[in-house]
C-alpha positions, 0 to 999 in steps of 0.5 A, a space after each residue: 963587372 956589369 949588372 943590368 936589371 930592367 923592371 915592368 909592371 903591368 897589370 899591377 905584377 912585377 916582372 924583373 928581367 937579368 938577362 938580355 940579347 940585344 940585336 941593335 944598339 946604336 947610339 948615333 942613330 937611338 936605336 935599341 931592339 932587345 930580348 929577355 926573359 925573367 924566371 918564370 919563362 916570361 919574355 918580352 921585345 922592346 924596340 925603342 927608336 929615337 925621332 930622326 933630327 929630333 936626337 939631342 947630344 948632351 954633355 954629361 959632366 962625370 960624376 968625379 968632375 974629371 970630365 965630360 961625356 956626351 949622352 944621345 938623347 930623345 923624349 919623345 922616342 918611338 917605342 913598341 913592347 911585346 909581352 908574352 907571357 906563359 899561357 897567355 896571348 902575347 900583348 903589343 905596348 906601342 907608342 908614337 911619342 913619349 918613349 924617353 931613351 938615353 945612351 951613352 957610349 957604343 
């Protein structure tokens, strides 16, 4: 069983989203490009994208101690969100350095 949940705030509201449509995931290169929407019809896309030979690979040690796994990783990741909220003009959130995206797995 899976269960995401990813939280904004912005301009001091709460927006919680459950569902997602992801059309890039690549944890070789740190890509990530998703859509949602929360409950009351506001939807936001989020492209984070880690800096060409600036991605770490990390070994993460499981947390029973069985093993290892490793995690991609990129403080200073490239990001771009666009908020749209109903009855609003849409907003665009971007920064050039300062993004952190971690991913494991494929």
């Amino acid at each position: 069983m899976k269960s995401r949940n990813a939280v904004l705030w912005h301009d001091g509201e709460k927006y919680t989203f459950r569902k997602f449509r992801e059309s890039l995931r690549d944890s070789q290169k740190l890509k990530w490009n998703l859509e949602c929407t929360d409950a009351r019809g506001t939807h936001v896309e989020v492209s984070v994208c880690g800096r060409e030979g600036f991605v770490h690979h990390l070994p993460y040690m499981k947390t029973d101690c069985s093993g290892r796994f490793e995690v991609a990783n990129d403080s200073l990741a490239l990001a771009r969100l666009v908020l749209q909220r109903p009855g609003s003009a849409a907003e665009e959130l971007v920064t050039d350095s300062g993004a952190v995206l971690e991913m494991v797995g494929n």
